[in-house]
C-alpha positions as CSV (number, residue, x, y, z in Angstrom):
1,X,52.6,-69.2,12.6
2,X,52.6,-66.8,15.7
3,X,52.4,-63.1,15.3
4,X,55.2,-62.2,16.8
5,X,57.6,-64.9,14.7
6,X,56.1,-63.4,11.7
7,X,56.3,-59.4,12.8
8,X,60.2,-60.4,13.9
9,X,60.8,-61.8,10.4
10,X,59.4,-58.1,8.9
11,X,61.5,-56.0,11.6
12,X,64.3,-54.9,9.3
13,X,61.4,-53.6,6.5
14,X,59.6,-51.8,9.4
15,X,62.6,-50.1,10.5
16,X,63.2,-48.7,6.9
17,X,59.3,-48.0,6.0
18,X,59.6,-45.9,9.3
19,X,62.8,-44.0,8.5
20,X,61.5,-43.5,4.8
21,X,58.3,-41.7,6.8
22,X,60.9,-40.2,9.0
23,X,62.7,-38.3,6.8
24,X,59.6,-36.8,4.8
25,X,57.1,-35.8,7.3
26,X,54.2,-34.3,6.5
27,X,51.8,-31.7,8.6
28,X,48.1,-31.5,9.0
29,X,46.3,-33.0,6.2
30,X,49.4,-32.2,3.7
31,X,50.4,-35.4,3.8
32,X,50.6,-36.9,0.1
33,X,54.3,-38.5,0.4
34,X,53.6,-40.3,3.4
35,X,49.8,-41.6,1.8
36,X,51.6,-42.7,-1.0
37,X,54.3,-44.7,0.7
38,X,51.3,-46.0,2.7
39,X,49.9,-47.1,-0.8
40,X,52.5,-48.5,-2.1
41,X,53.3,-51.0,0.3
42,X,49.6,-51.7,0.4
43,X,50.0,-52.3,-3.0
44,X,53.0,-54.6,-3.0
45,X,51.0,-56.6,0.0
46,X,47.6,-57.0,-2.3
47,X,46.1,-55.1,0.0
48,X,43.2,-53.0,-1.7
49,X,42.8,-49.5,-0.5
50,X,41.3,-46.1,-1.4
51,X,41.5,-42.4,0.3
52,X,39.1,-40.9,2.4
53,X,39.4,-37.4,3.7
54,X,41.9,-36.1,0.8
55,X,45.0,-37.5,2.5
56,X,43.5,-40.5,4.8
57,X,44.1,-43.7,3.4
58,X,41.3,-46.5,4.1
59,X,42.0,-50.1,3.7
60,X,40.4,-54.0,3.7
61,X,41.5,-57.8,4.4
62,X,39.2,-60.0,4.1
63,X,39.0,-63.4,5.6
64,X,38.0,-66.7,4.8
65,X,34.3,-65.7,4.8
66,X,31.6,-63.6,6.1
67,X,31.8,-61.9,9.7
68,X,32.6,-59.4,11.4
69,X,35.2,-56.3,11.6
70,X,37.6,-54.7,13.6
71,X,39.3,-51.5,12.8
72,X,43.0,-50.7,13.2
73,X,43.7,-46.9,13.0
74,X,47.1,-45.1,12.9
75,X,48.0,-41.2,12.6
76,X,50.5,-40.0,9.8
77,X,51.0,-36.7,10.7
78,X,53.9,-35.2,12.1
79,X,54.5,-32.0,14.0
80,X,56.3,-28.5,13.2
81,X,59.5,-28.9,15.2
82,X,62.6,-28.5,14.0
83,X,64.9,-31.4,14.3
84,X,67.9,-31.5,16.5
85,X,68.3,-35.5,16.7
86,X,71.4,-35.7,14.3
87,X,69.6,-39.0,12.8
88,X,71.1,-40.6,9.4
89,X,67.5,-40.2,8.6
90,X,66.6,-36.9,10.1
91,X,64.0,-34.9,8.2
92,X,64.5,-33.7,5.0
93,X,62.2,-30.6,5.9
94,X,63.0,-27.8,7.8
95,X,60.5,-27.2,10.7
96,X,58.9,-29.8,10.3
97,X,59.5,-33.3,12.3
98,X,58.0,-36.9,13.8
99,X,58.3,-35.9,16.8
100,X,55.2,-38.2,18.3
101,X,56.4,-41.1,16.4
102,X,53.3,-41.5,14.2
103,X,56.1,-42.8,12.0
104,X,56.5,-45.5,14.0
105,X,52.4,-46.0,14.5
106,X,51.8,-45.9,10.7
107,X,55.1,-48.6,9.9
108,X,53.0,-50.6,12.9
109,X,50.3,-50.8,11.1
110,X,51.4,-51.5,8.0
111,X,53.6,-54.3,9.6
112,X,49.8,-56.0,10.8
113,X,48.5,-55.9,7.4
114,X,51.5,-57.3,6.5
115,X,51.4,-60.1,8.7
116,X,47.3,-60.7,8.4
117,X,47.3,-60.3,4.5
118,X,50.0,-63.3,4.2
119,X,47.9,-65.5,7.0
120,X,44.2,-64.5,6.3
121,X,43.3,-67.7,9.0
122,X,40.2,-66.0,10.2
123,X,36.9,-65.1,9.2
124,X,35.2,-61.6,9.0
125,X,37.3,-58.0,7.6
126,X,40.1,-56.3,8.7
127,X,39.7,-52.0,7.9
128,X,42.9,-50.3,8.4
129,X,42.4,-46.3,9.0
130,X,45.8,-44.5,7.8
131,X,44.4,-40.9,9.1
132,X,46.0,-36.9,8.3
133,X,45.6,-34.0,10.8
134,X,45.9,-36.1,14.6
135,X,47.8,-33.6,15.7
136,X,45.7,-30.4,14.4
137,X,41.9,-30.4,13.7
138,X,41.4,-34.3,13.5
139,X,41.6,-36.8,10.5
140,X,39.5,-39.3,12.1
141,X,36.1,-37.6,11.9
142,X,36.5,-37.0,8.7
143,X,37.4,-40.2,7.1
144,X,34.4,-41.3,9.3
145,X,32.4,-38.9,7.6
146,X,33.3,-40.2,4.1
147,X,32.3,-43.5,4.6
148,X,35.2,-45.5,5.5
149,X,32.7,-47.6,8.0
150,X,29.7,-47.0,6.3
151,X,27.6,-50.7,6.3
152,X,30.3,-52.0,8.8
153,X,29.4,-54.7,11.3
154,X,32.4,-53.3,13.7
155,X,33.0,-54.9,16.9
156,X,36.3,-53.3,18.0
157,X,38.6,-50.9,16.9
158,X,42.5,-51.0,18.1
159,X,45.0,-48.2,17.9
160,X,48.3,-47.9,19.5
161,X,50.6,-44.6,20.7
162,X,54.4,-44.9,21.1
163,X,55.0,-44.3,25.3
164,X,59.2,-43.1,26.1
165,X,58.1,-43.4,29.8
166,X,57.8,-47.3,29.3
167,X,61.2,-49.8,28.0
168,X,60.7,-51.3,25.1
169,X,58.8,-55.2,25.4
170,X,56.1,-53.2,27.4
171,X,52.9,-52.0,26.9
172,X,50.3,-49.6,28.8
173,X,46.8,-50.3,29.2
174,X,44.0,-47.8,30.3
175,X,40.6,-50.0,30.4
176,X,38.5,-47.0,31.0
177,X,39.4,-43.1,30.5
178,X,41.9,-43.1,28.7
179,X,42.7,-39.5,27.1
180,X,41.4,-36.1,27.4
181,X,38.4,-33.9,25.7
182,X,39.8,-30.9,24.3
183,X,37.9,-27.7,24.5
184,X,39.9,-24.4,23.2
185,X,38.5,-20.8,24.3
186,X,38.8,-17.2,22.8
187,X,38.1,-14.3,25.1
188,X,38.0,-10.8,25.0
189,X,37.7,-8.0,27.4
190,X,37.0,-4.5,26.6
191,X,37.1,-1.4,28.5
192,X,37.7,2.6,27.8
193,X,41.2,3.7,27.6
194,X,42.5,6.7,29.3
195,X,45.7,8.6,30.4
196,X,47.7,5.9,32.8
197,X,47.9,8.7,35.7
198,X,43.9,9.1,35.5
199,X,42.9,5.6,35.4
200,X,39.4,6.7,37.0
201,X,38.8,7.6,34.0
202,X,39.0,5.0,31.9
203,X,37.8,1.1,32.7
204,X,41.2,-0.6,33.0
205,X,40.8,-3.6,30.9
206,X,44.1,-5.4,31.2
207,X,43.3,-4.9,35.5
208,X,39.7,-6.9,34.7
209,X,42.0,-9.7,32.6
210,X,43.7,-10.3,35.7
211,X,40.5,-10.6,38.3
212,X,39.1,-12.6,35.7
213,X,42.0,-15.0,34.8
214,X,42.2,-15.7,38.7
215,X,38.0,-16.5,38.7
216,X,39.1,-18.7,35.6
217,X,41.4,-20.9,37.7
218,X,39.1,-21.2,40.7
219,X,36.6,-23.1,38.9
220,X,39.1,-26.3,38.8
221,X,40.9,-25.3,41.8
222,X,37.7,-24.3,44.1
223,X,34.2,-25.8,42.2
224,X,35.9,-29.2,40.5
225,X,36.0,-32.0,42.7
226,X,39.8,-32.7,43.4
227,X,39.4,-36.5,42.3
228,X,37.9,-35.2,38.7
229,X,40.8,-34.9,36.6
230,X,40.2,-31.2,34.8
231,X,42.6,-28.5,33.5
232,X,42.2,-25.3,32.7
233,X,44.7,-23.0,31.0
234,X,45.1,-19.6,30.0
235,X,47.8,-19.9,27.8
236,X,48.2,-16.2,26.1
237,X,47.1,-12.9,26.7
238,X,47.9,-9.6,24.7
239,X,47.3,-6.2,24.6
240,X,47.3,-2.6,25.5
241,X,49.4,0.1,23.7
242,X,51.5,1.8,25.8
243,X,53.3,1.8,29.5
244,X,51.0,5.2,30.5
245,X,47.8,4.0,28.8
246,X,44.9,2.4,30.5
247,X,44.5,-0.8,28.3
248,X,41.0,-0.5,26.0
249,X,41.2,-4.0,25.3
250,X,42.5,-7.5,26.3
251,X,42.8,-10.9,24.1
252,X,43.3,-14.2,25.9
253,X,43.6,-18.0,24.3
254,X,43.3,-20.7,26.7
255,X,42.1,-25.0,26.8
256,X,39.7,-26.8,28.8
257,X,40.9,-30.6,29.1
258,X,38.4,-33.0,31.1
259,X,38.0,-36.5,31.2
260,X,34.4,-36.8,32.0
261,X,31.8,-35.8,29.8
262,X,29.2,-34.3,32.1
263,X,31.9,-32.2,33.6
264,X,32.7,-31.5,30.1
265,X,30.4,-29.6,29.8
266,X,29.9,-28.0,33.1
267,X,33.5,-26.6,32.7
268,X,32.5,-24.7,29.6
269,X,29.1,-23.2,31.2
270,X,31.0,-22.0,34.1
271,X,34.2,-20.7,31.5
272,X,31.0,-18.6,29.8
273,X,29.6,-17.6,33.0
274,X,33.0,-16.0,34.4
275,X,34.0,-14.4,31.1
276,X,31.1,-12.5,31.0
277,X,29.8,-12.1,34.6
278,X,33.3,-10.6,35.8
279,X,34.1,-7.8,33.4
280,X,30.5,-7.1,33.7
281,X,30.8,-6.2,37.6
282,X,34.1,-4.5,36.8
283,X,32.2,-2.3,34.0
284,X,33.5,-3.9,31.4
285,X,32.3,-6.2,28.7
286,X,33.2,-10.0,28.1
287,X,33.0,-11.9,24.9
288,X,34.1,-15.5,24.6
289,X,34.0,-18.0,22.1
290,X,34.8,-21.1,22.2
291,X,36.0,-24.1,19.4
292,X,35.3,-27.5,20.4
293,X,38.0,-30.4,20.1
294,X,38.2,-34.0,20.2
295,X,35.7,-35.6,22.9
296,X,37.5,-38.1,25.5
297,X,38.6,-41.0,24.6
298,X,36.8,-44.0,26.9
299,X,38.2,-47.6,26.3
300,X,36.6,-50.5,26.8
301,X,37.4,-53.0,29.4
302,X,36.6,-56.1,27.5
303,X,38.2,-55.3,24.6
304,X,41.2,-54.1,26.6
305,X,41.0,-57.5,28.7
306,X,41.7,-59.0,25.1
307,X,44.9,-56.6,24.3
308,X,46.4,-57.5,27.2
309,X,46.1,-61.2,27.3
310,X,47.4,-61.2,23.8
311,X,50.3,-59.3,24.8
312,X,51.2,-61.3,27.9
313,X,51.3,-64.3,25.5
314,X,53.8,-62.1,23.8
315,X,56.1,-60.1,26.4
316,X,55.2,-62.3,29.3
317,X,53.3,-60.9,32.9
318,X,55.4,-58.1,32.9
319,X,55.0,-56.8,29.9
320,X,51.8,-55.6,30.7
321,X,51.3,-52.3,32.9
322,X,48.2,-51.1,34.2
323,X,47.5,-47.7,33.8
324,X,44.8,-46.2,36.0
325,X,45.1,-42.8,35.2
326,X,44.3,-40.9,32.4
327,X,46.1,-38.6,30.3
328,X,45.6,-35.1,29.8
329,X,46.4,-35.2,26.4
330,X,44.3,-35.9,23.7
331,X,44.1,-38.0,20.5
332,X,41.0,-38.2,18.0
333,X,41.0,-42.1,17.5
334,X,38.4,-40.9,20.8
335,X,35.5,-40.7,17.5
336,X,36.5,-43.7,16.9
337,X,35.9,-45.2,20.2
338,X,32.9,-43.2,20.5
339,X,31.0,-45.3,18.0
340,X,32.9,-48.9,18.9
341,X,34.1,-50.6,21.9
342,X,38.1,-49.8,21.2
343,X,41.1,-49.8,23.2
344,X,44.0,-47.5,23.0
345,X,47.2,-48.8,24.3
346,X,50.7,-47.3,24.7
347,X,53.5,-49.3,23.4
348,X,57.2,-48.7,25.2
349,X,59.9,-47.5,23.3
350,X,62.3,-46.9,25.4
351,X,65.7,-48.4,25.4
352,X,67.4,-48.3,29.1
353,X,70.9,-49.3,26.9
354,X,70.8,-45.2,25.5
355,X,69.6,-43.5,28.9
356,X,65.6,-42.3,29.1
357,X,64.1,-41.5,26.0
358,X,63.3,-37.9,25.2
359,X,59.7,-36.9,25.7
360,X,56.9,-36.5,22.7
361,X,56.9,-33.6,21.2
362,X,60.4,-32.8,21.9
363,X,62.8,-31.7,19.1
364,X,65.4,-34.7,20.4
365,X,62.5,-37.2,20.2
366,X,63.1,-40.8,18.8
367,X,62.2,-44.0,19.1
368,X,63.7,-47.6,19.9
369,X,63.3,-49.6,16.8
370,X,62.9,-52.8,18.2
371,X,59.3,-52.1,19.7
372,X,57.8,-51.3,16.1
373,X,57.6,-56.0,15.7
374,X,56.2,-56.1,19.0
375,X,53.3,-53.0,17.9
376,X,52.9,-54.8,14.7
377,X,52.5,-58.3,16.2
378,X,50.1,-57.4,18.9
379,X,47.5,-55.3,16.4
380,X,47.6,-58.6,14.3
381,X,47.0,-61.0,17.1
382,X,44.1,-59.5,19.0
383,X,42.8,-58.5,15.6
384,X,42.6,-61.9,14.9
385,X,41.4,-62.9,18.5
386,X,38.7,-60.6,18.5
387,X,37.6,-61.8,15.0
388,X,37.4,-65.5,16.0
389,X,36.4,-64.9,19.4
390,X,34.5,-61.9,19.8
391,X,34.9,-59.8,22.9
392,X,34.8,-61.7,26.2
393,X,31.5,-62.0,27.9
């Protein structure tokens, strides 16, 4: 039986496993409702399972016999927004909300297992990756880390993101660089405070934040080639303790994002070199610190290539759109596709019949319904695909 007959005959249950996520969302790693709702229709499928990482729930079909695996991963976590949607099945938790419809990622997933436990027509394993903390310091590592692949022959490994920018019976395909490396970055700047009508005798610290936020933004503006996609942010600054005192000393938070490795890593020698060198010839002294974050994700053409003819046997030509740009975002299924040839895809959820969907992250967030068989269906069939025929040569 097709994928997509079988994810269609499903749709009503992935609706309500989604709402029932919906309305009890859990953040970071806290997330033992939504792995037990995970579990339990795992259970009710056959489908054995065991947690990694605290919260991470790992999980295994087998085939007909011996081969190889692919990997399907989706995020649980949700965000800490407050609701404003005015759903039936709005969030029972103040401040906290799905507003990057992991919901809907985790009810896709769950819909595939569905669909290949009842089937089982192909040979090798299936390992589904139910992962905490997407949105925070990263759930993926850490299940890695536990051993959820350990002894794995994996070929591929699949994920998908919800996209409002794209209608519903779509789906986005990056075959390269896909998503951002995040790098975050903690500076401080101290001087000598003084009397604000002497300032010569003091070294104005909050004056040298300024100089050296402008040297921060030339690196990507003025040393970055323009067709390297890089940002770099400063995103708060804070202190001094007065209107007539000369500042003593400044704190600043800011990001890296890249998309390159090697510039990756350029960025954050030249973010140290500024930081220091600039309050240095201002007489002051720099300190930063830096906390690295999820490397870029990179997809893989061929397993992409197999994504999308799946999904044009699905939607048709046009239900297929090339992306050729990265994102500036960032997601940590990237460790994943560090270690395996993987492809990310975005799957449209927007309905043109309501108007343009509200953005991710966005407190008015939601999610057409009728895309979470079409995820489902296309996780199951290249899974399968990939399984029978390996990657393409």
């Amino acid at each position: 039986m097709d994928t997509m007959v079988q994810a269609r005959g499903i749709g009503e249950w992935l609706t309500e496993v989604r709402r029932e996520i919906h309305r009890s969302p859990g953040l970071d790693f806290d997330l033992e409702q939504t792995a037990s709702t995970v579990e339990r229709e795992l259970d009710s499928m056959g489908v054995l399972h065991r947690r990694f990482a605290g919260t991470g729930v790992g999980a295994w079909i087998e085939g007909t016999g011996p081969g190889p695996t692919v990997v399907i991963r989706a995020d649980m976590d949700a965000l800490a927004i407050q609701e404003e949607t005015g759903l039936t099945f709005s969030s029972e938790y103040p401040g906290r909300m799905h507003a990057c419809g992991h919901d809907g990622h985790t009810a896709c997933a769950l819909g595939a297992a569905k669909i290949l436990s009842a089937r089982k027509d192909f040979r090798g394993k299936v390992i589904f990756a139910f992962q905490p903390a997407e949105e925070t310091s990263g759930g993926a590592k850490p299940m890695i880390d536990d051993g959820l692949l350990e002894g794995e022959n994996v070929i591929a490994a699949l994920a998908l993101h919800v996209n409002p920018s794209l209608p519903t019976g779509t789906i986005g395909v990056n075959p390269g660089k896909a998503m951002a490396a995040s790098d975050m970055f903690d500076l401080v700047i101290r001087g000598e405070g003084c009397h604000g009508a002497e300032p010569h005798r003091g070294v104005d610290a909050l004056a040298i934040a300024c100089q050296t936020v402008t040297a921060l933004q030339q690196i990507v503006s003025r040393r970055t080639d323009p067709v390297d996609s890089a940002v770099l942010t400063v995103g708060t600054i804070h202190g001094g303790r007065g209107r007539n005192v000369v500042a003593s000393e400044i704190r600043m938070e800011g990001i890296i994002r890249t998309v390159d490795r090697e510039l990756r890593e350029r960025l954050r020698t030249e973010v140290r070199t500024v930081a220091e060198e600039v309050p240095r010839a201002m007489g002051a002294h720099g300190e930063i610190s830096f906390v690295q974050g999820y490397p870029p994700l990179i997809n893989d053409p061929k397993v992409c290539d197999v994504v999308s003819s799946c999904a044009r046997e699905i939607l048709g030509d046009r239900g297929v759109v090339p992306i050729d740009r990265p994102s500036m975002g960032v997601d940590d299924f990237a460790y994943f596709a560090e270690l395996f040839p993987s492809c990310y895809f975005t799957l449209g959820i927007e309905d043109r019949t309501k108007g343009r969907a509200a953005p991710l992250h966005s407190p008015y967030f939601d999610l057409d319904e009728g895309a979470l068989p079409i995820g489902a269906a296309l996780l199951a069939k290249a899974t399968v695909r990939l399984l029978s025929e390996g990657l393409p040569h």
